[in-house]
DRENZARO-966380 format. One line per 2 residues: their letters; for each residue x negated, y, z of N, C-alpha, C. Coordinates in pm, whole numbers. Last residue first. Layout:
N
A> X/Y/Z/X/Y/Z/X/Y/Z | ...
// end
This chain:
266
XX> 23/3432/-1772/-71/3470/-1769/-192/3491/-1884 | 389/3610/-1860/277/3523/-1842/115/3547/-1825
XX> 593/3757/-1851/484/3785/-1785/410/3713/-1749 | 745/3668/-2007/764/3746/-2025/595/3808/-2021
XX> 831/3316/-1959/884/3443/-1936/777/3563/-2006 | 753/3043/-1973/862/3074/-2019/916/3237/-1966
XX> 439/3005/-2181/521/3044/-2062/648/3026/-2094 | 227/2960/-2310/388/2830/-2347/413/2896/-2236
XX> 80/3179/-2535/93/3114/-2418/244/3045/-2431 | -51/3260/-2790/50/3150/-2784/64/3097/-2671
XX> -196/3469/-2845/-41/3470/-2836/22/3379/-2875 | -433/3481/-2699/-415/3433/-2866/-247/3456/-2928
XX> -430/3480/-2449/-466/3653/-2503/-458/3626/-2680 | -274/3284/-2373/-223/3451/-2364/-285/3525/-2455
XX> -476/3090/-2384/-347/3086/-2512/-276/3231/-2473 | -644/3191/-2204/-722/3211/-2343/-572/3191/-2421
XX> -489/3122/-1978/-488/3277/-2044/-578/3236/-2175 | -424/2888/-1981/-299/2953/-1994/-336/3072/-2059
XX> -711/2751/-1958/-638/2740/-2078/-507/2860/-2081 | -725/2854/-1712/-846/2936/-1818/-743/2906/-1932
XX> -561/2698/-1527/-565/2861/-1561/-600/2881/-1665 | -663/2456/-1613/-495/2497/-1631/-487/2658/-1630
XX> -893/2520/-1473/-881/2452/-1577/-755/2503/-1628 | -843/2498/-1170/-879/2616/-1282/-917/2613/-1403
XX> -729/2274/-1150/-631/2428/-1146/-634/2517/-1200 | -901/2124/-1156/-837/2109/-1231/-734/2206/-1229
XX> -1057/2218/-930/-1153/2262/-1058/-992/2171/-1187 | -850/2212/-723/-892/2336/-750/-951/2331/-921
XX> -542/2033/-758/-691/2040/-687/-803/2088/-735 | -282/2054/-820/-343/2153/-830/-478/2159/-777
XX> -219/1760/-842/-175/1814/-974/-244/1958/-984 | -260/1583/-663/-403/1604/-766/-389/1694/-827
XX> -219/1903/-391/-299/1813/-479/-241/1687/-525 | -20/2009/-261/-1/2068/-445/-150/1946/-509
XX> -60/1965/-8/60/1921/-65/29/1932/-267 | -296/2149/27/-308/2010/-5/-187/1911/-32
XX> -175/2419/112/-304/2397/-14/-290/2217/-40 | -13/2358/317/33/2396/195/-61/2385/59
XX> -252/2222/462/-128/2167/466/-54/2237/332 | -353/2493/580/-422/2383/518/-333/2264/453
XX> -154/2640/667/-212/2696/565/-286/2572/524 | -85/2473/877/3/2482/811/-27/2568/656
XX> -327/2494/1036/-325/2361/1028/-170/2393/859 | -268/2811/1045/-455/2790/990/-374/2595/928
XX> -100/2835/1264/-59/2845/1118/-188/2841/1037 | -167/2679/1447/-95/2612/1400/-69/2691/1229
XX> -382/2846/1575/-395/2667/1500/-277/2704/1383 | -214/2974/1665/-277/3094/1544/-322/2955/1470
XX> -28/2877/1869/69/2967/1756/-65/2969/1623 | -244/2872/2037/-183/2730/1995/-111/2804/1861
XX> -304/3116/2120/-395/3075/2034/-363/2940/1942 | -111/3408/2055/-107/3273/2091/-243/3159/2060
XX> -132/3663/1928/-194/3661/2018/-171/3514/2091 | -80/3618/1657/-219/3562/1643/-237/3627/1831
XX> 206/3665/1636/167/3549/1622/59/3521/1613 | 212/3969/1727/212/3856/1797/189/3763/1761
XX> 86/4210/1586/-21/4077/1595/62/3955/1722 | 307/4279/1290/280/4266/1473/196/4168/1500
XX> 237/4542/1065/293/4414/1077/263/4380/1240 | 353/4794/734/277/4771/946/338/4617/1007
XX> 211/4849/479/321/4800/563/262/4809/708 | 215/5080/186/154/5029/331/247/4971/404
XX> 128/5003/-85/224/5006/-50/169/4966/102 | -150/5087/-216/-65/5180/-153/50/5166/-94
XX> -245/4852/-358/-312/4920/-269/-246/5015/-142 | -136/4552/-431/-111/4710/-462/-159/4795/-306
XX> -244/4348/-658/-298/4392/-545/-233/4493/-583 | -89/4090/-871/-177/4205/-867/-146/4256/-715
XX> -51/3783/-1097/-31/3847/-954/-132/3985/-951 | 194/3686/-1373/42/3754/-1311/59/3817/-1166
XX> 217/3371/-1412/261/3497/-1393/169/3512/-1350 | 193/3045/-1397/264/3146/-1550/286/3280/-1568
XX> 45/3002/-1164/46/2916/-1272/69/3003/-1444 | 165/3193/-990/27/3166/-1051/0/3129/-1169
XX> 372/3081/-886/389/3213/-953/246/3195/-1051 | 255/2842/-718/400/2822/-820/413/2933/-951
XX> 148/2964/-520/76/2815/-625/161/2834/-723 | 323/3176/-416/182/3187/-505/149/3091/-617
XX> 458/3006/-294/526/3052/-408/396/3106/-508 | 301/2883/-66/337/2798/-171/410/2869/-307
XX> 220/3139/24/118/3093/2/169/2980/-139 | 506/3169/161/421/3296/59/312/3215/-32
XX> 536/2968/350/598/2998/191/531/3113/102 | 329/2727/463/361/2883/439/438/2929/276
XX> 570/2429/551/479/2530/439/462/2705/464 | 677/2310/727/570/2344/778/470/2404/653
XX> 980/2268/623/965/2389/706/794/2422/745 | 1007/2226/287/961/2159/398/873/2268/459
XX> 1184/2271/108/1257/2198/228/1192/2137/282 | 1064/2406/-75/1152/2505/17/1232/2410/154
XX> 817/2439/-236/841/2369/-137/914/2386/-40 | 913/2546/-603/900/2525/-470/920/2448/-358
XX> 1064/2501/-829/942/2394/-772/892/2430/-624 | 1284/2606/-871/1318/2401/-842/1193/2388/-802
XX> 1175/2872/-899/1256/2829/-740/1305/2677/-711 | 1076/2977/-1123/969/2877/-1001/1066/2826/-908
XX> 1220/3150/-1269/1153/3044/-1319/1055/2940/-1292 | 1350/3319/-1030/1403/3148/-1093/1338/3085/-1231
XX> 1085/3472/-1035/1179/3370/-915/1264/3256/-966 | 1093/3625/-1246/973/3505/-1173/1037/3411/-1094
XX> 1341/3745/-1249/1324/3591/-1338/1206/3528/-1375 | 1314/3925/-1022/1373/3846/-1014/1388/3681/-1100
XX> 926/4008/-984/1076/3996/-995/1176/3893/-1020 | 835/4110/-627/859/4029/-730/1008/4049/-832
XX> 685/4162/-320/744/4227/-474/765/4110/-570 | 586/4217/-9/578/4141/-150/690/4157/-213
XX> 442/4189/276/422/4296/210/452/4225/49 | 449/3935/422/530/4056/481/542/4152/407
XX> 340/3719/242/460/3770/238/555/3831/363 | 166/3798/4/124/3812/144/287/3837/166
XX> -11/3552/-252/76/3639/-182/63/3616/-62 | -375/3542/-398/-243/3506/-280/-165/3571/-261
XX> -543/3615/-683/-492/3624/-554/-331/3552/-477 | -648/3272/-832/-607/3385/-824/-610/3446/-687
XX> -716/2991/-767/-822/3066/-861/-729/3214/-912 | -621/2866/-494/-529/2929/-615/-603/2968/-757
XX> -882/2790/-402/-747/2674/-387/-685/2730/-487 | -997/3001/-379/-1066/2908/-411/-980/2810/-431
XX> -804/3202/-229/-847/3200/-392/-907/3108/-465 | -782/3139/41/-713/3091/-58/-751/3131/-218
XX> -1031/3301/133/-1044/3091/164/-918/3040/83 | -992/3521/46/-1110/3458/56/-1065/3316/46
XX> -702/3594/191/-777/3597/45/-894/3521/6 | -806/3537/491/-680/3479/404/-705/3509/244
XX> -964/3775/525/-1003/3590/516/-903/3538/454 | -827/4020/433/-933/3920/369/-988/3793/378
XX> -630/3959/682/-577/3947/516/-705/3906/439 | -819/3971/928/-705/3873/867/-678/3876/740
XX> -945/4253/851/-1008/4097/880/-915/3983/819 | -732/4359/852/-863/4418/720/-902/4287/719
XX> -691/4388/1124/-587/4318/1022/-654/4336/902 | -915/4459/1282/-863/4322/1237/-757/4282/1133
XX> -921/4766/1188/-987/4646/1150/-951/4513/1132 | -648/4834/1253/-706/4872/1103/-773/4742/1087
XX> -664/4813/1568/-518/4738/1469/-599/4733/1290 | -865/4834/1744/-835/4730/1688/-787/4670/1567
XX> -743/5098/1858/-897/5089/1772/-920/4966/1667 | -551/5004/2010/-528/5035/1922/-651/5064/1800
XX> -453/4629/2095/-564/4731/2083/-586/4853/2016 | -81/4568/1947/-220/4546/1982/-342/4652/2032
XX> 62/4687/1699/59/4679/1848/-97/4626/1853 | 77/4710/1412/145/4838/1471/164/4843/1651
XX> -233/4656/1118/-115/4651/1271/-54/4759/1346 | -128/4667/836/-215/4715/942/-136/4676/1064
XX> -171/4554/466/-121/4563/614/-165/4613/733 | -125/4518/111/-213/4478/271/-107/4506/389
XX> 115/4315/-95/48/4451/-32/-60/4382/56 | 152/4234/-459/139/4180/-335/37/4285/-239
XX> 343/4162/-749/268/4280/-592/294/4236/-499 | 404/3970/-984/445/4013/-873/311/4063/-797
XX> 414/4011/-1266/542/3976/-1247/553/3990/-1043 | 294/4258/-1537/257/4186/-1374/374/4143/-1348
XX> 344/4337/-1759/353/4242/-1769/255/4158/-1667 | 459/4629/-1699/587/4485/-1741/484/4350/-1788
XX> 469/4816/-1511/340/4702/-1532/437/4585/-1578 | 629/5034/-1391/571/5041/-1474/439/4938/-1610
XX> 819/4845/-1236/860/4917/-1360/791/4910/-1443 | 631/4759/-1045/699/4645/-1130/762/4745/-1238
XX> 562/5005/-942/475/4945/-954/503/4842/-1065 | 843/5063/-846/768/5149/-959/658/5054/-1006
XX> 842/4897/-585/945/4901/-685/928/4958/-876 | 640/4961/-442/689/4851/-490/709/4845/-627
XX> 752/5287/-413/599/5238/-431/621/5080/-527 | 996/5218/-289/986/5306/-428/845/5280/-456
XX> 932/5095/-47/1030/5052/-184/994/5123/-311 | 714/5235/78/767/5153/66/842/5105/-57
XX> 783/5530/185/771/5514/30/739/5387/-11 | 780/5520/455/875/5561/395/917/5558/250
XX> 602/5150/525/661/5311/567/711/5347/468 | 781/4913/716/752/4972/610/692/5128/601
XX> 761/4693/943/752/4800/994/718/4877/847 | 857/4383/1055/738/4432/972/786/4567/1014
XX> 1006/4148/1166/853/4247/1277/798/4370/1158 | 1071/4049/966/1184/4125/1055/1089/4217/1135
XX> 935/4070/691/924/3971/787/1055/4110/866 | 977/4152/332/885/4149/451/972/4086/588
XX> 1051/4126/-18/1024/4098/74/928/4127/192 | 1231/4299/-318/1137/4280/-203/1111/4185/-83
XX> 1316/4188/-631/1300/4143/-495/1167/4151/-445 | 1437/4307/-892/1348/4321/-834/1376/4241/-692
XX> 1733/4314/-990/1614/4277/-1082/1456/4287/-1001 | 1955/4161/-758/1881/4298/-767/1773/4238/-909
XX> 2033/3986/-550/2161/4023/-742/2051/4101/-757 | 1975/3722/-381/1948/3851/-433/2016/3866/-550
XX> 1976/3445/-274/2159/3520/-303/2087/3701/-334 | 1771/3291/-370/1834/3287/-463/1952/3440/-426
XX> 1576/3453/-160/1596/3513/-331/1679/3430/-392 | 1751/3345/47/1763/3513/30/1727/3544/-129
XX> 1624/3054/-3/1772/3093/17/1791/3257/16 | 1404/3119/-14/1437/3043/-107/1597/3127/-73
XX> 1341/3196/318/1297/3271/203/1374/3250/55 | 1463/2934/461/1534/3087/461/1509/3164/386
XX> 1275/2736/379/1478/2720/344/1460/2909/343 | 1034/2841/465/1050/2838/327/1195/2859/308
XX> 1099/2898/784/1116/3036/671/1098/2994/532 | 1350/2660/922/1238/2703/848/1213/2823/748
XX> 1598/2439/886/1503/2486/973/1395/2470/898 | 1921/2549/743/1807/2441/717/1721/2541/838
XX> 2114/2736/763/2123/2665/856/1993/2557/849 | 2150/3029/685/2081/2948/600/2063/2859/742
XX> 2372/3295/556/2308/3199/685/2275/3086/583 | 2346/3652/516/2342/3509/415/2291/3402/537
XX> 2471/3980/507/2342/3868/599/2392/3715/499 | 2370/4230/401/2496/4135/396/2368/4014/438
XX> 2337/4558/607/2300/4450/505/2370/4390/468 | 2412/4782/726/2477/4775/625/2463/4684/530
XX> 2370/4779/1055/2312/4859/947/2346/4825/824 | 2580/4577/1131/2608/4708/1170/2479/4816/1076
XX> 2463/4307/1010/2598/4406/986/2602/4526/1009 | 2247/4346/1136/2189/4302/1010/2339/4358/986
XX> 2340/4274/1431/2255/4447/1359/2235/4400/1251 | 2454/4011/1401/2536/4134/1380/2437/4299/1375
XX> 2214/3899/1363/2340/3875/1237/2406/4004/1293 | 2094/3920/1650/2029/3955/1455/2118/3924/1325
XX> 2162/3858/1893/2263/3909/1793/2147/3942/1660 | 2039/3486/1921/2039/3591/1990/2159/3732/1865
XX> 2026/3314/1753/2099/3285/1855/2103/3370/1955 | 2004/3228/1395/1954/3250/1531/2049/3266/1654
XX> 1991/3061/1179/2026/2980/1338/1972/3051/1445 | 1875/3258/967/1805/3104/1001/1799/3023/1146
XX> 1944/3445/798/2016/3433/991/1973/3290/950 | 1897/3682/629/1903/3575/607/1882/3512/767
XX> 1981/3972/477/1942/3927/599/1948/3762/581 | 1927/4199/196/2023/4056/262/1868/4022/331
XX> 2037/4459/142/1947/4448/188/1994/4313/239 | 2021/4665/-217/2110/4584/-103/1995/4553/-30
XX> 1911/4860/-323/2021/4846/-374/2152/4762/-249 | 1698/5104/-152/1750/4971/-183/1866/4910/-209
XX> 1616/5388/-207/1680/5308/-102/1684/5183/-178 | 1301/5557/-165/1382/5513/-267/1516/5385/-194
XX> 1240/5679/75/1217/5732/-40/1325/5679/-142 | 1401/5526/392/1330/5519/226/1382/5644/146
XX> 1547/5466/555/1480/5599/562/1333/5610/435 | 1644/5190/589/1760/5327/563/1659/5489/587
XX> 1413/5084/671/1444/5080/525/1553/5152/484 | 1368/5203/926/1274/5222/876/1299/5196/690
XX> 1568/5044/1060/1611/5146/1059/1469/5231/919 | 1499/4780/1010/1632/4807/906/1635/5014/913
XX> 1320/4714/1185/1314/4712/1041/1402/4784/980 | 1484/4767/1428/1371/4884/1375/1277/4879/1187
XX> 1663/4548/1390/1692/4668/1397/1599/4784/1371 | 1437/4322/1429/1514/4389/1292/1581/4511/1327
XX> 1330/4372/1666/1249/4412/1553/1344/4414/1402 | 1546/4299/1833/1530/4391/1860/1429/4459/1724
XX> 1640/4012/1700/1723/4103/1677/1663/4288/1725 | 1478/3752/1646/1430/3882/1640/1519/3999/1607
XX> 1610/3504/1579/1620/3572/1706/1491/3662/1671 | 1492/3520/1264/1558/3356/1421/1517/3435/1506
XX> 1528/3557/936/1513/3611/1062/1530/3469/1146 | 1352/3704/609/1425/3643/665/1414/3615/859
XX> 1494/3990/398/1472/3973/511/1482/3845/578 | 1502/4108/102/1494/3988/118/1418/4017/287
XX> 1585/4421/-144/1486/4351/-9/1540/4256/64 | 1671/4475/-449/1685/4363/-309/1619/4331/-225
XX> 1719/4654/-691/1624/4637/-554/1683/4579/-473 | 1753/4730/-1052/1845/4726/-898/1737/4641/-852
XX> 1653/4996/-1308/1659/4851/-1228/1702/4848/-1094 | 1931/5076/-1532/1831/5106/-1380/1814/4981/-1368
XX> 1884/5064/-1858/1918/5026/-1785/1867/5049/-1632 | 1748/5018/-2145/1772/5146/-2063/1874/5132/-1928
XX> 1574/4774/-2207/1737/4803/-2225/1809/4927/-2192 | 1327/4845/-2045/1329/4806/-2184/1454/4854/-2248
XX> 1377/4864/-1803/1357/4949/-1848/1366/4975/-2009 | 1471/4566/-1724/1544/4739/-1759/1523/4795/-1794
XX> 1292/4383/-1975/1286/4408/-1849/1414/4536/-1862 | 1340/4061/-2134/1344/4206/-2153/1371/4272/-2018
// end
């Protein structure tokens, strides 16, 4: 039963995780104390960094959570378990929200009780500036494209992502959270997929930094680590038997006998 259901507010946890990016969290944080809708809490998640990003994660009013495993799956896993909020946001420390952000999100999951998670686009906020629209139009659609065929849904994008909270712990033993060379967005997808519905939200705009695609060794590596998360989940998810497991989940949805265990099954 969702809040709204119970009459109840729903509470908002944006999920930050970090390793020395203390100058871009600060401009994160300042950009989420200038929300439309504020956020109930804002936990930082300090994945050994070593520069100060624990203490601006204090001095703007988050509660930071250290997560000493190496890697953004440990650090992601670890922020939605210590979220209290019925909703969890997530975006990257580089990200850059704009002002209606949360409340966009956030409404989106109110009103659609039986989408369990939003997933945004993105634009860039450096680089070329003629550049920034297109390529990042580029990036996210290839990334859609070449993972749908692996997921037989859409992908999460996890600078721009929503969810709620008892999606999350009805996937968080299966995730691949202790092994640092997974894209975690990508692996919670495989996981969410399965029993929940994923949806595109058009309007929640984020702004994201093309540094990790101005490396070219950096841009391998996350293409070799996107290939790598798709093929960890095989035999059990190798595509024409995935989509198999899909078709059955929803034809027993739309009969009303899906075996989910939540709410917002597929």
């Amino acid at each position: 039963m969702t809040a709204a259901e119970t009459g109840t507010r729903t509470t908002v946890s944006v999920v930050i995780p970090v390793k020395d990016d203390d100058t871009e969290l600060r401009r994160c944080l300042r950009a989420l104390a200038l929300q439309t809708r504020l956020p109930d809490e804002i936990v930082v998640v300090d994945n050994g960094s070593t520069d100060s990003s624990a203490e601006v994660a204090r001095a703007a009013g988050a509660r930071v959570v250290r997560c000493d495993e190496r890697g953004i799956p440990a650090a992601s896993s670890c922020g939605y378990d210590a979220a209290r909020g019925d909703i969890i946001l997530r975006l990257d420390a580089d990200s850059l929200p704009s002002h209606t952000w949360v409340q966009t999100m956030s409404e989106a999951l109110e009103r659609q009780a039986d989408v369990s998670a939003f997933t945004g686009g993105a634009r860039f906020i450096d680089g070329p500036r003629r550049l920034r629209r297109p390529l990042a139009a580029l990036y996210l659609g290839a990334y859609a494209a070449v993972t749908f065929s692996a997921l037989g849904h859409l992908p999460l994008f996890g600078s721009n992502l929503a969810f709620r909270a008892s999606a999350w712990r009805d996937v968080r033993h299966e995730v691949h959270r202790h092994d640092p060379d997974v894209h975690d967005d990508l692996d919670l997808a495989f996981h969410l997929g399965l029993r929940h519905r994923i949806r595109y939200l058009p309007h929640a705009a984020m702004g994201i930094s093309m540094r990790p695609f101005g490396d070219r060794v950096g841009f391998r590596r996350r293409v070799w680590r996107g290939h790598h998360t798709v093929v960890i989940h095989w035999p059990e998810d190798f595509p024409p038997v995935r989509w198999q497991k899909l078709a059955l989940q929803r034809a027993l949805h739309r009969r009303g006998l899906s075996p989910t265990r939540s709410r917002s099954g597929r």
